[in-house]
N, C-alpha and C positions, 0 to 999 in steps of 0.2 A: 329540493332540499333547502331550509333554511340556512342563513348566514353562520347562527351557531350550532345548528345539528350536526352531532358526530354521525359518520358513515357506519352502516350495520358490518358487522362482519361476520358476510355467508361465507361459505367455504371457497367458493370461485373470487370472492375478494381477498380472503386471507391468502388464496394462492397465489392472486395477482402480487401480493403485499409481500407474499416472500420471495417472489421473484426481483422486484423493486428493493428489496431489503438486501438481496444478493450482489443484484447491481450495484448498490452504493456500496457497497463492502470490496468487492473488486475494483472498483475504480479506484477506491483507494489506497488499496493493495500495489497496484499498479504503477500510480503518482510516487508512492514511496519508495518502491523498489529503482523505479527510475533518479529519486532523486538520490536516493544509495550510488544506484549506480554509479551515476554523475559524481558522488563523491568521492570514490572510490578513485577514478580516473582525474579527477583533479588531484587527488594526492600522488597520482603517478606522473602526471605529466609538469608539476609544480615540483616534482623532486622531495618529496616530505621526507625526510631520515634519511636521504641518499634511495629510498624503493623503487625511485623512472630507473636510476642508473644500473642499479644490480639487476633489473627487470630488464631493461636493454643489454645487457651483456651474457645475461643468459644462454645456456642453449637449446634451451626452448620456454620461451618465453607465455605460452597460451596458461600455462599451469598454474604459474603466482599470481598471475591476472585473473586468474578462477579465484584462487583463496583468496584474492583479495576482494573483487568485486561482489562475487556471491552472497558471501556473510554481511558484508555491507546490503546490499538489496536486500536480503533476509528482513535482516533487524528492522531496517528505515518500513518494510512493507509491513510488519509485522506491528511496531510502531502507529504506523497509519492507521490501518488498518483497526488497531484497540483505538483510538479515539476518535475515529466514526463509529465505532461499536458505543462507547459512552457519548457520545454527542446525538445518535440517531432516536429521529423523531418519534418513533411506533407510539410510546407511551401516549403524548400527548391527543394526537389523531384518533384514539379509539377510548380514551379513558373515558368512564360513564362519568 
């Protein structure tokens, strides 16, 4: 294959391609939820609005650390996740 020939897409490459297209989409899924996460827990353990402190005096503490982290990983993944959807390569690779 030439330096600028686009690659044909038979059906065993378009499957490869949405497997690859998957992958990048979880991966970034993933990155963001973590970095939610992360932020989530830095707002508890930095005290933000007094939430470490009502968070540790709880009597059970596993439940607001859900509401809180969760929706945080959500959003940050979900986030991620639309701008590797608008940033991902497909068009360019196969456009005639």
């Amino acid at each position: 294959m030439g330096r600028h020939e686009k690659p044909a897409l038979t059906p065993d490459e378009a499957r490869k391609d949405h497997w690859r297209m998957l992958r990048y989409m979880m991966l970034h899924a993933l990155v963001g939820g973590l970095i939610g996460s992360a932020t989530a827990a830095l707002l508890i353990v930095l005290d933000t609005g007094g939430i470490g402190t009502r968070i540790a005096r709880a009597e059970n503490p596993v439940m607001p650390v859900l509401l809180l982290v969760v929706p945080f990983a959500a959003l940050f993944g979900g986030a991620a996740t639309a701008s590797a959807i608008l940033l991902m390569p497909y068009e360019k690779k196969y456009k005639d």
